[in-house]
N, C-alpha and C positions, 0 to 999 in steps of 0.2 A: 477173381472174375468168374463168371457163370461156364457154367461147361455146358455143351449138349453134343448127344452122339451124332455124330459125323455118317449118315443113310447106314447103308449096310458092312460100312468097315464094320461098324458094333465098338468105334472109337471115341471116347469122350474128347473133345477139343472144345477151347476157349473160344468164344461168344465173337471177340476181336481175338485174328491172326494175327500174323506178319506176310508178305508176300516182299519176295528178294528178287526182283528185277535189277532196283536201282543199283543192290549187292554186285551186279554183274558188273558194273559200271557203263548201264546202259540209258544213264541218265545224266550222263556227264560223268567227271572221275571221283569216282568213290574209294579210298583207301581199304588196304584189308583192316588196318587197326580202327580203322571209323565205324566198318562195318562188324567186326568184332564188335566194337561198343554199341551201336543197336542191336543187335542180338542181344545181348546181355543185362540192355536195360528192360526190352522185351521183354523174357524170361522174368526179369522182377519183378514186374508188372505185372506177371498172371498170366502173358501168351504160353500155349503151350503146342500153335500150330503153324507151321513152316510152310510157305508155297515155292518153288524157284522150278526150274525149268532146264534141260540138258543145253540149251541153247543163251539162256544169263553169258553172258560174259563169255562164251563158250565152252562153260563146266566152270567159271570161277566162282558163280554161285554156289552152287550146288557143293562143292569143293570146300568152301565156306562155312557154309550149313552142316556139309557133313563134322568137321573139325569140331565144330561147336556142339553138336549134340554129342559126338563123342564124349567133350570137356563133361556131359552132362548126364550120366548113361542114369541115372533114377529118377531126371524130370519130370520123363511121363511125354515127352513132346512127341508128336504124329508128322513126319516131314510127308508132305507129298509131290513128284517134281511133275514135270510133261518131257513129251517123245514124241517127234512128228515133224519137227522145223529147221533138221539139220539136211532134209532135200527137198525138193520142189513140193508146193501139197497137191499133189495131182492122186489119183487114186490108183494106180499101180505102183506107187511108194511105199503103201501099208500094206505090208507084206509080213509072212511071220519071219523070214531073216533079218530082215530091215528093224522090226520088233524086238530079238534076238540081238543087234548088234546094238540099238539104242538104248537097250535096259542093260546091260551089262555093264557100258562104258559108264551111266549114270548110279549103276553099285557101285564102281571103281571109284568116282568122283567124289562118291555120298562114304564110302566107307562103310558099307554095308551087305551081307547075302542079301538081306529080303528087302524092298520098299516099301515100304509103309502103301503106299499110292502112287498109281501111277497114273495119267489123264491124258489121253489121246492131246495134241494143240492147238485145237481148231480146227481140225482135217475135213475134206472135204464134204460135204454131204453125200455123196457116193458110198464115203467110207464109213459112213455113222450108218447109214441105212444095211452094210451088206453083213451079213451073218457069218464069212470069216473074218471079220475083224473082232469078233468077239470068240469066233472058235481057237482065232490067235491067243486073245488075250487071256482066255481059259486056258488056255497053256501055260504061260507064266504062272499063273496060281497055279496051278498044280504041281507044276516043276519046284515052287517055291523063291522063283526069282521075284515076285512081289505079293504082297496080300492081300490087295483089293486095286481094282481098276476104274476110272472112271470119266469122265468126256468134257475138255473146255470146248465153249461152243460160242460163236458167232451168232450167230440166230435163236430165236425161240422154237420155232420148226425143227431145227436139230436139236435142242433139249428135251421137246418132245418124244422127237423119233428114240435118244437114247437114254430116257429115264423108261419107256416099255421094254427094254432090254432089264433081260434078268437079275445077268451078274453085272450090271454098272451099280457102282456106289452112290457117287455122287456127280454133281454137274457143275464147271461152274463156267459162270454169266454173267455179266456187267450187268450191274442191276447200282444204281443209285438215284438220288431223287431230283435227274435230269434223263433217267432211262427206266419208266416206269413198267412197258409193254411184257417183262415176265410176270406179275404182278398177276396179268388177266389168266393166262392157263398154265404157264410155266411152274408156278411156286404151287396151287393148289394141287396139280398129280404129282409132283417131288413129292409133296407132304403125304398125299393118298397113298405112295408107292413106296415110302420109306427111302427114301434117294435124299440124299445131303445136299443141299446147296451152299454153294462156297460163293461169294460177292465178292466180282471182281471188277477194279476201275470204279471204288465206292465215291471217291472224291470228284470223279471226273478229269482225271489229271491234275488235279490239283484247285480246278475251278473254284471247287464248291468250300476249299478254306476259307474265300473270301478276300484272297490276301494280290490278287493277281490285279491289274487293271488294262488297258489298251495300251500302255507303255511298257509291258512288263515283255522282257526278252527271255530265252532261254539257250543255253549251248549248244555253238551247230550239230551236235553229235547228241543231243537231246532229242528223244523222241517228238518230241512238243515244238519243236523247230523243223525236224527234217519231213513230218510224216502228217501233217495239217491235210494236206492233199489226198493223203492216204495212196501215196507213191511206193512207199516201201512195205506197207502188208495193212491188213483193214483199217479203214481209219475211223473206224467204231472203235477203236484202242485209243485213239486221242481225244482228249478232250470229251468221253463219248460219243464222239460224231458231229457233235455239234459244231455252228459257226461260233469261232471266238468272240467276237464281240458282243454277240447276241448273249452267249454263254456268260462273260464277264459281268451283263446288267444283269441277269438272271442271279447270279451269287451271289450280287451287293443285294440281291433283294431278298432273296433268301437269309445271308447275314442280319437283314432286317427284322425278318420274320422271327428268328431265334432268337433274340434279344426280345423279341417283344411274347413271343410264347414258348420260347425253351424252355429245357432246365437254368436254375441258378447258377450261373457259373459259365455253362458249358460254351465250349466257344461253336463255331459252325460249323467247323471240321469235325467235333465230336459229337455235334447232333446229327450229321450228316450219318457220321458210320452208325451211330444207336438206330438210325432211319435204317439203318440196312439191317441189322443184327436181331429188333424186334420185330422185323415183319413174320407175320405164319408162313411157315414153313423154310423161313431162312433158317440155316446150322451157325455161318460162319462169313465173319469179313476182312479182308486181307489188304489193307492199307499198305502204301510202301513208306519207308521212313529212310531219311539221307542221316539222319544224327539221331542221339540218345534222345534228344529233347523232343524231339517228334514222337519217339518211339513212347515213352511214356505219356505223351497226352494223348496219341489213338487208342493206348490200351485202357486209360482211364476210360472213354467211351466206352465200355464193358460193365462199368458200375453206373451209368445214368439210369433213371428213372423215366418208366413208360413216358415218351412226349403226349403231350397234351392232343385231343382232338384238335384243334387250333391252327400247331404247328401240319399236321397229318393233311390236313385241307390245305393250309396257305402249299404244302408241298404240289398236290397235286391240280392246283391255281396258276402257279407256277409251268408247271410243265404243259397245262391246257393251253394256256393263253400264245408259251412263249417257244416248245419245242414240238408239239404233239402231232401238228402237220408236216413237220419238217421232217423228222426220226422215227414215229411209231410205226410207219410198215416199212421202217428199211432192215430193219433186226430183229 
């Protein structure tokens, strides 16, 4: 699979990640041998970049991931977790003890002194804009408890704000081809500024497989179930925002589109992520996968070939027609 270095870690990472939410068993119940076996088919497949989060499972992720890169100490893999969602996100929570107690616990978990990355988890805008939060984070580098830091973000406004910061790495952002609006400023100063982008919610919860329809349910303890409302924390995390139903025609029509100008082969979910992977100035895209069989067809998405002008316009036809007044100024 393609590598490209990851902004300013100065880290080569695979074109398609993995991202370990579902790991946590926060997508209904994921076994640890199940999730062993994604990982591992992962890894064969060419990933060689890990996302998960001190809050997964509440460290079973992360606990997970570390075991496994263990298992794997000449890979080459770059894990990067988040810190930020274990108290309220108010902005006298990012503090540098609070900093201090969350990166610690997530070496402990990771099995690790240093982290590879670490990324603020959406924290408030307050906290992306104010200048000790990086004087924080300049401490940890220094100290060596991680080696690059870098900001998940909510909005394009806060990716803004924290790709002009010096020492941020990388950003990432729900970016797929039902959330085009980084596209306009977001991806062009990453790339001006040497800042990585990591694509994250590429599928749209799943939408944009293709495979969902108005009957399709999910487990009450699934995000996709409890968090439509966006009751339990943004609900630009579901679905990307979207209304389901609206969201459901949108990806048979999409599915449409790919068949009729994709790759040979590729199914929707793997043009979906090549839509995220090739765009300028994207690094990386971090699919989640529940089984091996998953894991190896989003990695396969790593070796598609450039999509077609075709598919590039039915995408953004797509999103004009059927999300763009609903979505584009709320993120």
């Amino acid at each position: 699979m393609q590598q490209r270095t990851l902004g300013r870690t100065g880290r080569p990472v695979s074109v398609v990640g993995l991202g370990t939410w579902q790991l946590g068993a926060d997508w209904g119940d994921v076994s640890e041998s199940a999730a062993r076996e994604v990982l591992e088919a992962s890894a064969e497949a060419g990933v060689t970049f890990y996302d998960t989060a001190d809050v997964y499972g509440d460290g079973r992720s992360e606990r997970i991931v570390g075991a496994f890169v263990k298992a794997h100490p000449d890979a080459g893999f770059t894990v990067a977790t988040k810190m930020g969602r274990r108290v309220d996100q108010l902005p006298e929570n990012y503090h540098p003890d609070n900093f201090r107690q969350w990166i610690d616990r997530s070496r402990r978990n990771l099995g690790v002194d240093t982290v590879d990355l670490v990324q603020l988890h959406c924290p408030p805008s307050a906290t992306i804009d104010d200048d000790a939060t990086y004087d924080a984070l300049d401490a940890l580098v220094a100290d060596g408890s991680i080696a690059a830091y870098g900001v998940s973000v909510e909005t394009c406004d806060q990716a803004l704000s924290a790709i002009a910061r010096p020492g941020v790495a990388s950003i990432q952002i729900i970016l797929n081809a039902f959330r085009l609006k980084p596209l306009d400023e977001v991806l062009p100063a990453a790339e001006a500024a040497g800042v990585g982008i990591i694509a994250r919610v590429p599928l749209a919860s799943g939408l944009l497989s293709g495979k969902y329809d108005a009957t399709t349910t999910f487990a009450p303890d699934d995000h996709r179930s409890y968090n439509r409302d966006g009751s339990a924390f943004d609900v630009g995390e579901t679905f990307s925002g979207v209304d389901y139903e609206t969201g459901v025609a949108a990806a048979q029509e999409f599915s449409a589109l790919v068949a009729a100008e994709g790759p040979d082969g590729a199914t929707a979910a793997q043009a979906a992520l090549a839509w995220c992977w090739q765009l300028p100035g994207s690094t990386t895209v971090i699919p989640g996968a529940r089984n091996a069989e998953q894991a190896r067809a989003n990695a396969a998405a790593g070796d598609l070939p450039p999509l077609s002008e075709g598919l590039l316009a039915g995408v953004r036809r797509i999103y004009d027609e059927r999300f763009r007044a609903a979505v584009h100024a709320r993120w």
